[in-house]
Each structure stands twice: as structure tokens, then as C-alpha cells.
TIVEX-28013 format. One record per residue: residue number from 0; x, y, z of N, C-alpha, C in turn. Coordinates in steps of 0.05 Angstrom, whole numbers, m for minus. Atoms other than C-alpha are relative to their C-alpha. Example, Ala and Ser with C-alpha at 12.3 -4.5 7.8 and 13.67 -1.06 7.14 Angstrom:
// residues 2
pos / npx / npy / npz / capx / capy / capz / cpx / cpy / cpz
0 / 18 / m24 / 0 / 246 / m90 / 156 / 18 / 24 / 0
1 / m16 / m24 / m1 / 273 / m21 / 143 / m15 / 22 / 14
END
This chain:
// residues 73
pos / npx / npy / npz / capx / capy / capz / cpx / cpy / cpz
0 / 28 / m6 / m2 / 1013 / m1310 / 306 / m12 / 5 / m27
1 / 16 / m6 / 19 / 960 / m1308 / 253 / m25 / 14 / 0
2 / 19 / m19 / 3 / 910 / m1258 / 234 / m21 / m9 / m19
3 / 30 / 5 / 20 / 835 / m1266 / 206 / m18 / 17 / 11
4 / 32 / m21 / m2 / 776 / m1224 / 197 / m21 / m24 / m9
5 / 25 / 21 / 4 / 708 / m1271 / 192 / m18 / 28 / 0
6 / 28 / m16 / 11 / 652 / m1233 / 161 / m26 / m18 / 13
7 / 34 / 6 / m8 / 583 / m1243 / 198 / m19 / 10 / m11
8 / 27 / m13 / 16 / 510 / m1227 / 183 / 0 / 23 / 22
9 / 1 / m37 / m17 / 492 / m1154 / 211 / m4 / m15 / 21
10 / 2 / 4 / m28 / 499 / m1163 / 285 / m24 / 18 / 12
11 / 29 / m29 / m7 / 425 / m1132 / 314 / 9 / 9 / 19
12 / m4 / m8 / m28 / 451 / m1115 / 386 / 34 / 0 / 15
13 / m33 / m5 / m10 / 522 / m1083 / 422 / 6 / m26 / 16
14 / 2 / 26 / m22 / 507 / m1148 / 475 / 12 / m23 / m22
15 / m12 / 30 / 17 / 526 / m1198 / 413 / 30 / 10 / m1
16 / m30 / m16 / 4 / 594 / m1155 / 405 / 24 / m26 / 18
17 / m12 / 10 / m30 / 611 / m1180 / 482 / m3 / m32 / 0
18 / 1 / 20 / 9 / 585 / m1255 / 468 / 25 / m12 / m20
19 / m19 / 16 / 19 / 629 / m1271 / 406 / 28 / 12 / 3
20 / m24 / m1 / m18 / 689 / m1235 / 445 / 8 / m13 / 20
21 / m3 / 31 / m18 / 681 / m1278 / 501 / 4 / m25 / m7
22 / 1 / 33 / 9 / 675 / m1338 / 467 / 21 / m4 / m9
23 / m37 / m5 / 13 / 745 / m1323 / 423 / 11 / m6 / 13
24 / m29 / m6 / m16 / 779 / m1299 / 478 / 2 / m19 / 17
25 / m1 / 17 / m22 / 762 / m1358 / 520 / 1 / m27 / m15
26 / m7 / 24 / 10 / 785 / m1404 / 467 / 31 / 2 / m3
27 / m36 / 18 / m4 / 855 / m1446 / 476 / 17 / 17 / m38
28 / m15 / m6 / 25 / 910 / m1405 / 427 / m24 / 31 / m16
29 / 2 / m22 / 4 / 867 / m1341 / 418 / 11 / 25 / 6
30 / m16 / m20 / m9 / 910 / m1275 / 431 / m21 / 22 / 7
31 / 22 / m22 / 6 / 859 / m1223 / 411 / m22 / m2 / m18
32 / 29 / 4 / 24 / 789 / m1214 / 378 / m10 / 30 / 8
33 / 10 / m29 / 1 / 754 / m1151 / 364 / m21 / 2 / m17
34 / 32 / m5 / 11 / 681 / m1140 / 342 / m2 / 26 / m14
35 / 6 / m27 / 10 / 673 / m1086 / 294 / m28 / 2 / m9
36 / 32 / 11 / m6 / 599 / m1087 / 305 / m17 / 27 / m21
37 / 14 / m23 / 16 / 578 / m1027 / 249 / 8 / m18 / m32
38 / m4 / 13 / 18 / 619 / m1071 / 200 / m5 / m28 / m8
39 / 10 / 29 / m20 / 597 / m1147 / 226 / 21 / m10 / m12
40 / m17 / 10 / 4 / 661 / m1159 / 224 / 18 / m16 / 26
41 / m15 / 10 / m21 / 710 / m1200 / 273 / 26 / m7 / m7
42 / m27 / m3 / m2 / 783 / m1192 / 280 / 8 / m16 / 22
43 / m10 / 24 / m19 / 825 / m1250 / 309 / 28 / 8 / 1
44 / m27 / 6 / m1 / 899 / m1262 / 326 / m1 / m27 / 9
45 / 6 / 22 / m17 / 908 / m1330 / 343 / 15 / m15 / m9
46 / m16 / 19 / 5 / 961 / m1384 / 344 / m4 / m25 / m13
47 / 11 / 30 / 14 / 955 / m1441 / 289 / 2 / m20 / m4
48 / m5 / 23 / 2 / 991 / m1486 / 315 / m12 / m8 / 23
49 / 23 / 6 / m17 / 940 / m1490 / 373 / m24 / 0 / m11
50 / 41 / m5 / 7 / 864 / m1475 / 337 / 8 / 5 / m30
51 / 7 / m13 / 21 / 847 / m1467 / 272 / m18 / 27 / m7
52 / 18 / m19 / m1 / 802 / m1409 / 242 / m17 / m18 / m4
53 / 31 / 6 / m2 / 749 / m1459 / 224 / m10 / m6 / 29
54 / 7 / 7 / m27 / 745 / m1484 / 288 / m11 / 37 / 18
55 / 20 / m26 / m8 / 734 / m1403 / 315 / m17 / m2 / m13
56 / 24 / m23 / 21 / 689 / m1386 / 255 / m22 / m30 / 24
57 / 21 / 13 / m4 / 650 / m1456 / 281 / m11 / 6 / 35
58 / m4 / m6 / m20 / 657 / m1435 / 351 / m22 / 28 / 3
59 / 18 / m19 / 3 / 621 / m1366 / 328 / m29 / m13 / m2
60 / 25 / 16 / 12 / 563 / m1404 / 295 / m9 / m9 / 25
61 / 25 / 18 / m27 / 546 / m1445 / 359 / m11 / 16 / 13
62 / 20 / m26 / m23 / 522 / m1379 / 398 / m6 / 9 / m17
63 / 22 / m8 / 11 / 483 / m1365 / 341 / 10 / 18 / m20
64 / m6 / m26 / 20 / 523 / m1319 / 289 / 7 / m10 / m26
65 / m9 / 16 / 32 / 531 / m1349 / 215 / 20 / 23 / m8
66 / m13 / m11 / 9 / 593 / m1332 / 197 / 4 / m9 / m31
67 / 2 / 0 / 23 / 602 / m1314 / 124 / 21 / 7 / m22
68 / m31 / 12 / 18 / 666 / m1311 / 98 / 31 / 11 / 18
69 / m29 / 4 / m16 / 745 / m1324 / 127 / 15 / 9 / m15
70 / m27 / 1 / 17 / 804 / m1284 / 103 / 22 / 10 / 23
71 / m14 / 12 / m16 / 861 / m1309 / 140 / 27 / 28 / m15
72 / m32 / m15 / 11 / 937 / m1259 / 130 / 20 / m11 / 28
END
């Protein structure tokens, strides 16, 4: 499993938190995701030999959240 944090723009509302958790967690080869919604940050686990992170980060973007930078460990 592989780990990434994706930096977003300030998240305005706790309801976007639940959105870009759903959307993660209901993508093929995600384990875990976690919204740290004071930091607009997003914490992944996710298998890479199923998904990439661009593919999440672009996955974020389509429900509306520009994500602004990927660091993958």
C-alpha cells in the first residue's frame, strides 16, 4: 500500500469533508482517505498497482476541489 497527502484550497464547509471521502473511498484500490478539513488536506492509502494518485487527485477536481500539490511516501 501507498500513502499520499494532496493539498487542496481551504475547504469552506464540513459537507465537502464527506464528498471527497466518498468519492476516494468509492474508488477501485482505495484503502483509506481522511479529510483534515482545518488543514485542506487529504490523506490516502491506496494500492498502485490498481489507481494512481493522479487519477484520485483528478477524481477530487471533478466534484469541484483543485487540488494543489501531491506528496506521495
Amino acid at each position: 500500500m501507498a500513502n499520499a497527502v494532496l493539498q487542496l484550497e481551504a475547504l469552506s464547509c464540513p459537507s465537502c469533508m464527506n464528498k471527497i471521502e466518498t468519492a476516494l473511498e468509492n474508488s477501485e484500490g482505495v484503502q483509506f482517505s481522511k479529510v483534515l478539513f482545518n488543514a485542506g488536506k487529504v490523506k490516502v492509502v491506496f494500492d498502485r498497482s490498481v489507481v494512481d494518485v493522479k487519477d484520485l487527485a483528478e477524481k477530487i477536481e471533478e466534484i469541484g476541489f483543485p487540488v494543489l500539490n501531491i506528496v506521495e511516501s
